[in-house]
N, C-alpha and C positions, 0 to 999 in steps of 0.2 A: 306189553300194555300195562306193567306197573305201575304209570306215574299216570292213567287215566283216570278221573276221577268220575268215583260211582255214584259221585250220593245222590240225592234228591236237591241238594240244594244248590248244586251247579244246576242244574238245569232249571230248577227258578230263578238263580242268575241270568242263566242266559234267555229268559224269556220276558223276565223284570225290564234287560236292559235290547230288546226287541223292538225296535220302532214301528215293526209292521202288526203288531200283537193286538190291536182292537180289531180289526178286519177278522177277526175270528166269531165276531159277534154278529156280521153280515150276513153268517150263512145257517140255513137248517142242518142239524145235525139227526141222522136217523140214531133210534133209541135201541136199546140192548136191555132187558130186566129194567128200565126205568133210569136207565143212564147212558147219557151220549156214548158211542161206537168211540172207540180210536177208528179214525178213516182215514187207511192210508191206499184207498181205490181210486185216485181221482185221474192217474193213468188209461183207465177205465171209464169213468162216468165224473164226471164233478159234482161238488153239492150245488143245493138251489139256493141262489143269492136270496137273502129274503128279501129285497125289494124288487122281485120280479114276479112277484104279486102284483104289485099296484104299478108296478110299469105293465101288465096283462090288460089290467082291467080297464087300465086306459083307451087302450084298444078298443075291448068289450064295450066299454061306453061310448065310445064314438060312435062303433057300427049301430049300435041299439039306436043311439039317438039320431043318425045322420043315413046310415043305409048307405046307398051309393055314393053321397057327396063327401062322403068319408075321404073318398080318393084323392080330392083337393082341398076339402072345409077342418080335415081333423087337426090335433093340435102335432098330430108327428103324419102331414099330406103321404096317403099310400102309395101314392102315383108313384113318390121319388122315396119311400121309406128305406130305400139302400143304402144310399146316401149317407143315412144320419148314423149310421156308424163305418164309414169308409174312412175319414180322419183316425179313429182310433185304430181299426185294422192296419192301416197302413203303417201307425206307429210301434202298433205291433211286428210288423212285420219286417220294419226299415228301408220301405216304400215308398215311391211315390203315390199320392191319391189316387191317380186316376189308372196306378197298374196296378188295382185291388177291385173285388166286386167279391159281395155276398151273395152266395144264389144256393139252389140245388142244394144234394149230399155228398158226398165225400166221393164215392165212387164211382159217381152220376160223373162231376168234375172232373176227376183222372182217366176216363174214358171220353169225354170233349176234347180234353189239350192233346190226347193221344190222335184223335183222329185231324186235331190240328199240326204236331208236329211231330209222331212219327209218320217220316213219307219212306219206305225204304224203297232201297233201290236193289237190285241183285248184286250189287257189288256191295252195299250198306244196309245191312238188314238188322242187324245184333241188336239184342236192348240189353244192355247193365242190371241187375240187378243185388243187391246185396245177400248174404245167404241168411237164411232166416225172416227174408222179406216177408210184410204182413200179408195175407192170401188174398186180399182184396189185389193187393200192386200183382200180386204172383198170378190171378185169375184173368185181371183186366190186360196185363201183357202177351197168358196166352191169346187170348182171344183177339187182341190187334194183332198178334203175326198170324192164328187162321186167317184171318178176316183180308188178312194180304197176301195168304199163299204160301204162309212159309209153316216150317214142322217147329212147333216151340222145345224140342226136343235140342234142336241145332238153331233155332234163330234167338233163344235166351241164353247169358251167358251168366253165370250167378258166380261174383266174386267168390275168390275160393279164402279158406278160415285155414291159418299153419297146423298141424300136427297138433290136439289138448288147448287151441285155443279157442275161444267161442268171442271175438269184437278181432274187428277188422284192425291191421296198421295201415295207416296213411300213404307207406313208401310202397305196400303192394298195392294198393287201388290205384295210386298212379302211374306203377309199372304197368300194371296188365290196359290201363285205355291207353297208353303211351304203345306199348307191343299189338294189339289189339286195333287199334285209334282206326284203321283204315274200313275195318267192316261196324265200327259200330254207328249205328243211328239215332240209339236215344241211351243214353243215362239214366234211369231212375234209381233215385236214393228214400231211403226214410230219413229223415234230417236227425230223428231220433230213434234207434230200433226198436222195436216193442218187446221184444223178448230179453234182450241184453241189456240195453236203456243206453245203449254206447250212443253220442253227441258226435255225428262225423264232421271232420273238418270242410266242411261245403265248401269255404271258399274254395280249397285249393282241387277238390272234384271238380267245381264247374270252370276254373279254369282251364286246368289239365283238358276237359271233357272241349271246351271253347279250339282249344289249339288243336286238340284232333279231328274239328270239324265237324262232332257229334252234338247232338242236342241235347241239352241239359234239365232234368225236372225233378223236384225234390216232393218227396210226400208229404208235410208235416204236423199228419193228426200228433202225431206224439210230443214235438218239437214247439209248435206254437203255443205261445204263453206260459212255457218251460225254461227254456233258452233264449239267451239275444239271436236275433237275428237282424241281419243287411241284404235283404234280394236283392236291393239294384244295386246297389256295390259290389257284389257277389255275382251277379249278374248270370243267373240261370236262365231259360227262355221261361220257362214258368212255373209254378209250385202251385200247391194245392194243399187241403187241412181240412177238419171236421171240429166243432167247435165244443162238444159235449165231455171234453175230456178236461183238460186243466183251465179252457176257456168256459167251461160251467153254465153251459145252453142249454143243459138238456138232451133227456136220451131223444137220438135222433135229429138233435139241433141241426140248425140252417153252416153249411159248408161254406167255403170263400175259394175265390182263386189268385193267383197271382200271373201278372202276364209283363214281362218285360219292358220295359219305354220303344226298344225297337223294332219292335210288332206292331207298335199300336196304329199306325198307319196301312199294315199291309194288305190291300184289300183281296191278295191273293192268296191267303192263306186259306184253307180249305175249311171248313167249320160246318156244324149243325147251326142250324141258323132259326130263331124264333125270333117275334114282333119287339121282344123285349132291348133286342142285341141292337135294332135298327136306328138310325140315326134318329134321335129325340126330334129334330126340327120337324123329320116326314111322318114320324112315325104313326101320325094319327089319319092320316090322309089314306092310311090302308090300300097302297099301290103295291103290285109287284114287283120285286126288283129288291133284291136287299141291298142296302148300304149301312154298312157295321159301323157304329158309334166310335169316336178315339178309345183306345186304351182295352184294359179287361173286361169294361161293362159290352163292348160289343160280343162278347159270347156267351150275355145272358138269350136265354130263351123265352123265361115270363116272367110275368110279375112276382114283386116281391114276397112272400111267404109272412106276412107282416105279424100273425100271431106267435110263430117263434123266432122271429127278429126283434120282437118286441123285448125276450126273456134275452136272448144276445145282444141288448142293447143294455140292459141293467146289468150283467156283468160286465162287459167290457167299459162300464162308469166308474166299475172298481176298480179294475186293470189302470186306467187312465190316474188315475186318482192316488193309487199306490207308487205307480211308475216300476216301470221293466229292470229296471238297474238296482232298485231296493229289492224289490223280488229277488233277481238273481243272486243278490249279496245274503240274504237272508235262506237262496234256496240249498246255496255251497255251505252256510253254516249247516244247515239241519240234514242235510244228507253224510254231510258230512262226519254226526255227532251220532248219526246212527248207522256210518259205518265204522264208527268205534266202537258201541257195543256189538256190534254184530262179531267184529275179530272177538272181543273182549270171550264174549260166550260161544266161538264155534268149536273150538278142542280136537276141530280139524273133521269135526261131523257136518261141514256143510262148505262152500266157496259163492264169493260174492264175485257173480260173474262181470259186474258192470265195472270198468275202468277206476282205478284210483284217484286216479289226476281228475280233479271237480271240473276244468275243464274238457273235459270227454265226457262230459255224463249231463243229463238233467239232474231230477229231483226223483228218477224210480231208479230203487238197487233192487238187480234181482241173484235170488240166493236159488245155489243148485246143491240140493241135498244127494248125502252118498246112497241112502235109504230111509225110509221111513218120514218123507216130507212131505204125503200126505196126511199120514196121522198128527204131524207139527202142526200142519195147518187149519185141521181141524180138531188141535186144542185149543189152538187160537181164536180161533171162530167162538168155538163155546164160549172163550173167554170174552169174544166182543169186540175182538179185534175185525173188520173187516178190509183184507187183502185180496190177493189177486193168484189163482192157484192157475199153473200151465203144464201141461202135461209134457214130459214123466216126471219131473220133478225138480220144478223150481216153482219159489215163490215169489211173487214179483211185489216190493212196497215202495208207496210214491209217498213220502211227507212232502205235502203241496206246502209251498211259503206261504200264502192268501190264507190258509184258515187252518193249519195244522199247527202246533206247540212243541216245545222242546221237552214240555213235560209229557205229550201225547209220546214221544219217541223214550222218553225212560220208564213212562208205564207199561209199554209197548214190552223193551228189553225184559220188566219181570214177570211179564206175563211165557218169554219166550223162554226165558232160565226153566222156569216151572213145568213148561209143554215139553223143553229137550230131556228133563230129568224123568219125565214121565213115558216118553215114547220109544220106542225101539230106535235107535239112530244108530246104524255106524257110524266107520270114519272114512274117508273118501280114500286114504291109503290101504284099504280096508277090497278096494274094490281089484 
């Protein structure tokens, strides 16, 4: 790492000549001693746009001033307030409009599409899952194969990690649904992993998964507004996401779903079924008999959540407005720059688990120390750094492109030089 350059003024370079670098001004930054945080948590939780104040109160004044007519009189009608961000999700997503719908939370969601498309059979029961899967995917899977009789013991299959490696290769995941392909029923991936931050190659899962005759569904709290994506190119049965993370909704924010184009007809698919999912034309006639709307919106339940659709409507203006493609060019430079320092100062006291290649990864590297990275981290802390600590011992950091700096990632570096020099570290060959 000789010819890397330390100074401080590369990295005013590179954020002088940053096209995305005002959009750092859009957001609140929590305070440390009276000084903005470096935040590199948004893997986690995202900052609050600050115009999702007065896109709030928008709201707040309607209801005050209109009460119920709100639902067709306000200036964003609650009746259809989904809607008005289904265009931008969809672009997020590399969708069509009408196989996207905002609803519910995250795990609310991935237990709906489970009860829509794992059906197993005794000869097709297995669900995929990735190792290290997040315990929501790893909870909600046991519980759909109780929930059909089978021992999640034997009915879950968790890709298996080679020998010292922690991120999956590509050629074993489509070995084992290829060897496998007969008994599996559902696929689920994280499109990003949360512990690793590895970026899986979807397309060629849900192909692979397509020609086995398995059903395909990706999770992508991690992944959306991280990464590009193309679901209907890609062509999964359907994905799922929580918006409070790199989409910056809020803790708790409103969920979304993805549901393929060739579902969207099928009235035989099995679902939970509320007033919301029913076809618009009947839907007010309050008859029995469900008939499911075209596309993803028919497996909403209820009405829109319109007070934090309101906050995921102000971010996703920025999303919109920035575009997915400068993002991502901007999110492989800064991940990138900081995983130069990171080699630059590890001295072999720590490994950055997450893939090399900027296409396998988003925008979080996470680092596994040999010892003593708890106490790292909570130099760091002191320092004002806020990260993302997972136990036993990796850090996890996301410099978002949307509101993080290149100088945020070399203040960052000296604050980490100062924490290594200070804390008991070994070295990993050490172990």
């Amino acid at each position: 790492m000789s010819s890397f350059d330390t100074s401080p003024e590369q990295a005013a370079h590179l954020d002088q000549n940053d096209p995305l670098r005002g959009y750092r001004k859009e957001f609140h930054f929590p305070k440390h001693e009276g000084k903005e945080v470096l935040y590199f948590c948004g893997n986690s939780l995202g900052l609050q746009p600050k115009q999702a104040q007065s896109y709030l109160q928008a709201e707040l004044d309607d209801w005050a001033n209109m009460g119920v007519e709100g639902h067709t009189q306000a200036r964003h009608p609650w009746l259809s307030y989904h809607k008005t961000v289904q265009d931008q999700i969809a672009e997020l997503c590399g969708a069509k409009q009408h196989e996207v719908v905002v609803m519910n939370a995250l795990t609310v969601n991935l237990n709906l599409m489970m009860v829509s498309f794992y059906r197993p059979t005794p000869q097709r029961y297995k669900i995929v899952l990735e190792a290290r899967a997040f315990p929501s995917d790893q909870y909600a899977a046991e519980m759909q194969a109780r929930f059909h009789g089978y021992d999640p013991a034997d009915a879950i299959l968790e890709l298996p990690l080679r020998e010292g490696e922690f991120t999956h290769r590509t050629e074993d995941i489509l070995k084992l649904i290829q060897e496998q392909g007969s008994q599996i029923a559902l696929i689920l991936i994280g499109g990003v992993n949360y512990y690793s931050g590895q970026f899986f190659e979807l397309d060629k899962i849900a192909e692979a998964g397509r020609r086995a005759g398995a059903v395909v569904g990706f999770d992508l709290a991690h992944a959306i507004g991280n990464v590009p994506l193309k679901l209907h190119e890609w062509g999964p049965d359907f994905a799922v996401w929580c918006s409070y993370k790199y989409l910056n909704s809020g803790p708790g924010g409103v969920s979304g779903v993805f549901v393929h184009e060739r579902h969207e007809l099928n009235q035989q698919l099995p679902r939970f079924a509320g007033w919301w999912g029913n076809d618009e034309g009947t839907r007010f006639q309050m008859r029995p008999g469900f008939e499911a709307q075209r596309g993803a919106a028919g497996w909403q339940m209820s009405n829109a959540p319109v007070l934090p659709m309101a906050v995921h409507r102000a971010s996703l203006d920025l999303f919109h407005r920035a575009g997915m493609e400068a993002l991502r060019h901007k999110s492989e430079q800064l991940s990138g720059y900081l995983l130069a320092w990171l080699e630059h100062l590890s001295q072999g006291r720590y490994e950055v688990l997450t893939p090399r290649n900027p296409k396998e990864r988003g925008c979080q590297l996470s680092v596994r120390f040999a010892s003593g990275g708890r106490a790292v981290f909570d130099a760091l802390s002191a320092e004002g750094v806020m990260a993302d600590w997972r136990e036993p011992d990796v850090i996890r950091l996301a410099p978002v492109p949307l509101y993080n700096s290149f100088n945020d990632v070399y203040a960052f570096a000296q604050i980490l030089k100062k924490a290594l020099s200070s804390a008991p570290v070994s070295s990993l060959s050490d172990r």
